[in-house]
N, C-alpha and C positions, 0 to 999 in steps of 0.2 A: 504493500500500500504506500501512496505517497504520502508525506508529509501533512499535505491537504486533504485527504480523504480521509484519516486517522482523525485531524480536527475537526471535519462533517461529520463524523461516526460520533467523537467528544460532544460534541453541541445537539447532536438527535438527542443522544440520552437525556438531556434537559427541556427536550421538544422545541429548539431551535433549528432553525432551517437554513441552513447558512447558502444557499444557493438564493433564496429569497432575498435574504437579506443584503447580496452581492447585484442582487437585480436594482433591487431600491436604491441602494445606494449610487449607484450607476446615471440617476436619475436625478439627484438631487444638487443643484448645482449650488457652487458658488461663487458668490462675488470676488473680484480679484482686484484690489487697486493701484493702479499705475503708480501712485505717488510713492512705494517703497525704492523704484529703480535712479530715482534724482534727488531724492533727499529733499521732496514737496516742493521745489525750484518752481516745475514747470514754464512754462514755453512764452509767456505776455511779460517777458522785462521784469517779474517782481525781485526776482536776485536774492530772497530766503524767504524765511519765516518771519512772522508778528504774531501777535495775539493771543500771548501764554503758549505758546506752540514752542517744541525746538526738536532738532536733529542733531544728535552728539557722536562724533567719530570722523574720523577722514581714508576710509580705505579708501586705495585708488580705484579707477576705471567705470567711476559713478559716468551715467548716461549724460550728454550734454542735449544730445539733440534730439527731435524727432527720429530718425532713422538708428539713431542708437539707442535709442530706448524701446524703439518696436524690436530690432534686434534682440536685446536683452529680455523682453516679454515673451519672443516667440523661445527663449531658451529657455526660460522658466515654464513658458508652459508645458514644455514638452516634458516635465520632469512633470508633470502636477496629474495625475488620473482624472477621470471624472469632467463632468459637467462643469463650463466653468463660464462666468460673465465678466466683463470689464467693468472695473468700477472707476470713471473717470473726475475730474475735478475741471473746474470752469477755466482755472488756467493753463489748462492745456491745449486751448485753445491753438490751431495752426492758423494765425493769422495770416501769413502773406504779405501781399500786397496793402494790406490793413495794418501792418507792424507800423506801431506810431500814430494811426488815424482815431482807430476802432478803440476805444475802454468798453471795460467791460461791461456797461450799459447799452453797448451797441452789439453785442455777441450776438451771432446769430447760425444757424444750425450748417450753412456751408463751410464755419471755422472747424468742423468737428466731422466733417462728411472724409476727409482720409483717416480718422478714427474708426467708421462705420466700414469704408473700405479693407482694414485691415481686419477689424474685430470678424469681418465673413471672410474672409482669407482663411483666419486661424479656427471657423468653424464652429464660435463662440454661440454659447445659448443668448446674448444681449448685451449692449450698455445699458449702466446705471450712473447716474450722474448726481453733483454736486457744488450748487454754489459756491464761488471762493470768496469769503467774503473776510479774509485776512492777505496779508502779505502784499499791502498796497498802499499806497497814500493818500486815499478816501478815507480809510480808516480815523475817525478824526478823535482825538483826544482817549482812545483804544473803544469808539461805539460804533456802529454800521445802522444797525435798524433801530437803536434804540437810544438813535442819538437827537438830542434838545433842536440840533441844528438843523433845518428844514434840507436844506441842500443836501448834505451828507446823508440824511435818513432816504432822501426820493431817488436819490441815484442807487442804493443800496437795494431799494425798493424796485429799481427800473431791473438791476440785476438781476435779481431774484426772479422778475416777470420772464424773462429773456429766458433764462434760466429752464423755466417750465412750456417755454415754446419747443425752445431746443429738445427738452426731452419729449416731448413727444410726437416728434421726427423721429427720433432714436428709435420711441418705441414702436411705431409703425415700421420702420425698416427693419427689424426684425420679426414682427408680428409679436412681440411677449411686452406687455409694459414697462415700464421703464422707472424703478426707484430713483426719487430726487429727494436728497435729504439735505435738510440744511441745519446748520449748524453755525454758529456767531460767536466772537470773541468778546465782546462784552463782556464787562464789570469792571469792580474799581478794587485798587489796590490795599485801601484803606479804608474805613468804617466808612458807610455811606450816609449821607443826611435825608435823601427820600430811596427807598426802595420800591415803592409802586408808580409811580409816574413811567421809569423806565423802562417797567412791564404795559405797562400800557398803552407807551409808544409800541415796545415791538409787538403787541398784541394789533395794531395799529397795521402796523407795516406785511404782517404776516397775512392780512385779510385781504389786505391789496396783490400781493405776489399770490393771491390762493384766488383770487377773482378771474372766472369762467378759463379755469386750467382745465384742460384736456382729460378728465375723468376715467375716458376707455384707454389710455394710452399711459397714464400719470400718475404715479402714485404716490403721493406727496409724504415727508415725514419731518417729523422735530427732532432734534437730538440735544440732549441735555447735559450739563457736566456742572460738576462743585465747583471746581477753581479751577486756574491756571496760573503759570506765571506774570507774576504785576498784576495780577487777578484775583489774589488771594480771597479777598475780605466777602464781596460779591460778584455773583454772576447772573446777568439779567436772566437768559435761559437755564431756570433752575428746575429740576423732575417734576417737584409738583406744579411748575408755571405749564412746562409743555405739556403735562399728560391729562391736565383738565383743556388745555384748547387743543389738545388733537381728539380728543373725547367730543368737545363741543362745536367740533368740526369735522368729525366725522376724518379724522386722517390718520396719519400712521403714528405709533411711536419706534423712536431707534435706540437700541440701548446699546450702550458703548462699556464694556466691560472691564474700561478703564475709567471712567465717569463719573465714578461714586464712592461714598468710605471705602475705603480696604474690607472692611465686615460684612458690607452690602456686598451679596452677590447676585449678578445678572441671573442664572439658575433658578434662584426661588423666584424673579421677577416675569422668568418665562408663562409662567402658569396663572402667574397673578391676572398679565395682561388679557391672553389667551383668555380668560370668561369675562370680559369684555370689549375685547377686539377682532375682528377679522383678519387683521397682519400686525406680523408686528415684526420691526428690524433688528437686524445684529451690527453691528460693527464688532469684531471681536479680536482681542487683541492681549497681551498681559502685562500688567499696570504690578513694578514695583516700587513698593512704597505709593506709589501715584500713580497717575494719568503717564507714565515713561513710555510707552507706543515699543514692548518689548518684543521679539517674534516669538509667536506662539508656539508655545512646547504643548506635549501631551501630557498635560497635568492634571490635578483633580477636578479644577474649576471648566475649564473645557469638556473634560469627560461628563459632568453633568450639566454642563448646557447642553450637550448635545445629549442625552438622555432625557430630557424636557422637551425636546424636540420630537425624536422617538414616540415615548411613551405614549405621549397625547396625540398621536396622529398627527403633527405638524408640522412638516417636512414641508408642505405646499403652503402652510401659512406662515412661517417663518421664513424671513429672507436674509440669507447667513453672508454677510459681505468679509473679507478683513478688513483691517485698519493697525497697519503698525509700519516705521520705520526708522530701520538703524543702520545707521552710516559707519559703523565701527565693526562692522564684517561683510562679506563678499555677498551683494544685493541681488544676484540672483539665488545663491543658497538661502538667503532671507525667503524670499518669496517662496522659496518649496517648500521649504522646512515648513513656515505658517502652513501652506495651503495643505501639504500632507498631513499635518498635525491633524487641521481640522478635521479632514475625510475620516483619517483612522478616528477619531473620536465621534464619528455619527456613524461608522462602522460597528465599535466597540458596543455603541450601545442597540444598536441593530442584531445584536450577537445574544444580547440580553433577553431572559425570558420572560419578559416584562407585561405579559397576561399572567404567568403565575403570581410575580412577585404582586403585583395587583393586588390579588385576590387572597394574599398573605397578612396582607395589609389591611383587610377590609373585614377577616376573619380574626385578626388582631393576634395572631402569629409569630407574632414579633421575633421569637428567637431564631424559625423557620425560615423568616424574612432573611434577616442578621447573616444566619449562615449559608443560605444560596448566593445570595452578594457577595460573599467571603470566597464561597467555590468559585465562581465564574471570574472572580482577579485573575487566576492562574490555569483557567483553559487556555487552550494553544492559538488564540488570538492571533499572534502573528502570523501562523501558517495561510490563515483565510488573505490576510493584506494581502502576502506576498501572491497569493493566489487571485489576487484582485488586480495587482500592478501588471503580474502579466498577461491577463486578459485583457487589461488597456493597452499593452503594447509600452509600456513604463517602465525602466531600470528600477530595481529593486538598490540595497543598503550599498549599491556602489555607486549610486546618481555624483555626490559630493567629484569623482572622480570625472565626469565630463564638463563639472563647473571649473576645475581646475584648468582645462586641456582648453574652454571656450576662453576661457581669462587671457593666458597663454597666449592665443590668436587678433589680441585686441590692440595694441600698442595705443594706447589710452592712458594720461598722465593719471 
């Protein structure tokens, strides 16, 4: 017997069905975002980061260009199994002819139409898209939408509008809608003297950028965070500011799994949303100490987000993007590394017999519970991956080894 049949034979005995589980999984895509291959530069002159945001490390042979960063995407992807989207940001805009004309209140869906080009090249399930609404000189006094200043908040506002035309281009050209989440740097460093005024603006601005958007095409979301850097004290978009007006406007929430106390886990937050939402977003990512945009390993906080996933049937309601980047090691092993991480972790829990444990749990079980959990650690998990990687046609634990060989070929300062 192989390797892999020995672990099908392990997982029947549990009344796991590991050929099912290889099927689903196969199915389930994820988002993938460009912003790990340039250290969030992107392509419209901003030249770094702002807005509590940072990228720490200087390895070489970071992407400068369009043409080298689709290079480097198309080498990452080739190491990543599975179903996979683009997840793009507003400044990646391929201006042209518009370099210098065009701000990003004038974006409009042909700056993105060689993104759309390549994403059906490489055979992608869709873009998902993202206002950039830092690392600019709008940015006025560190506010975008929910700034005092009428000029600065209507340009932010006009971005934002643009923003959801463009996606839903996107999502027509693919035929699958097209996630836009946005997300603000917003707040102040030090004690604030009004806290609701500036929810109120961007309560303000968010109804404007949400006015007659593209519904079949569109699926608009909020994403929330505690702080940032020079952010510390407050931040306009706080959890309970977005999840009451995406609630009272019928949209999406994103939960970024760097976003919140260290205590808070995104996991128990899956289930919460889920009996009140029809979608609900991921950004997922691993926050130490903070909000640090670490690449995701297969830890325990991943394993039961993606078992939240699972369990509850919501594979098709949950929409799993990343969100991390580290410029202090080799950017296309960043991006495997996350993307595999995640797969094996909605694998793992795909593996799980998680109608029994259910019903363990419901009979109050508790020790029965305890100790199935405890067996299923050390089933032969692995053998099914490996058996997964290469029916995608995927290098298995030697991938690291073609990122070295692509590196090699680059002469890239």
């Amino acid at each position: 017997m192989t390797y892999y049949e020995i672990a099908k034979s392990r997982y029947a005995a549990l009344g796991v069905d590991t050929e099912a589980a290889l099927s689903k999984l196969a199915e389930i895509p994820i988002g993938i975002h460009c912003w790990q291959g340039d250290d969030v530069i992107g392509f419209d002159g901003a030249g770094g980061l702002s807005g509590g945001i940072q990228t720490t490390g200087n390895y070489p042979v970071r992407a400068r260009t369009f043409e080298e960063l689709k290079a480097d995407i198309r080498m990452a992807f080739s190491l990543i199994p599975g179903k996979k989207r683009l997840n793009l940001h507003a400044s990646y805009a391929i201006l042209g002819e518009d370099a210098g004309k065009t701000d990003r209140d004038g974006y409009t869906f042909k700056h993105f139409l060689p993104w759309v080009e390549f994403a059906k090249e490489l055979g992608l399930d869709g873009i998902d898209f993202n206002p950039t609404f830092f690392g600019h000189p709008r940015v006025k006094d560190g506010l975008t939408l929910s700034s005092p200043d009428e000029g600065t908040r209507t340009f932010w506002v006009e971005h934002g509008r643009r923003c959801m035309e463009i996606a839903a281009e996107l999502g027509k050209a693919f035929q699958k809608p097209c996630l836009v989440n946005i997300w603000i740097p917003d707040g102040f460093k030090d004690v604030p003297a009004d806290r609701l005024t500036p929810r109120l603006r961007l309560k303000k601005s968010l109804d404007e950028i949400l006015r007659g958007y593209d519904k079949e095409w569109v699926i608009p979301a909020v994403e929330s965070k505690v702080f940032g850097i020079g952010v510390e004290s407050y931040t306009v978009g706080s959890n309970e500011f977005y999840q009451n007006y995406a609630a009272t406007r019928g949209i999406c929430c994103l939960l970024d799994n760097g976003h919140y106390h260290p205590l808070e886990y995104v996991s128990d937050k899956i289930p919460a949303l889920l009996a009140f939402y029809d979608k609900v977003a991921l950004h997922v990512t691993r926050g130490v100490r903070w909000d640090s945009d670490h690449v995701v390993l297969f830890e325990d906080e991943i394993k039961e987000i993606a078992k939240e996933i699972v369990r509850n049937d919501a594979t098709d309601k949950v929409l799993i993007g990343l969100d991390y980047f580290d410029a202090s090691i080799n950017r296309i092993a960043a991006w495997a590394t996350g993307a595999r991480n995640m797969q094996k972790a909605l694998l793992y829990a795909l593996l799980l017999p998680n109608g029994r444990l259910k019903t363990l749990q419901d009979e109050a079980n508790f020790t029965a519970l305890m100790t199935v959990q405890e067996e299923c650690k050390t089933l032969p998990f692995g053998a099914v991956w490996e058996e997964y990687l290469s029916r995608c046609g995927v290098r298995g634990a030697d991938w690291p080894d073609a990122v070295r060989a692509y590196e090699n070929t680059l002469g890239r300062n």
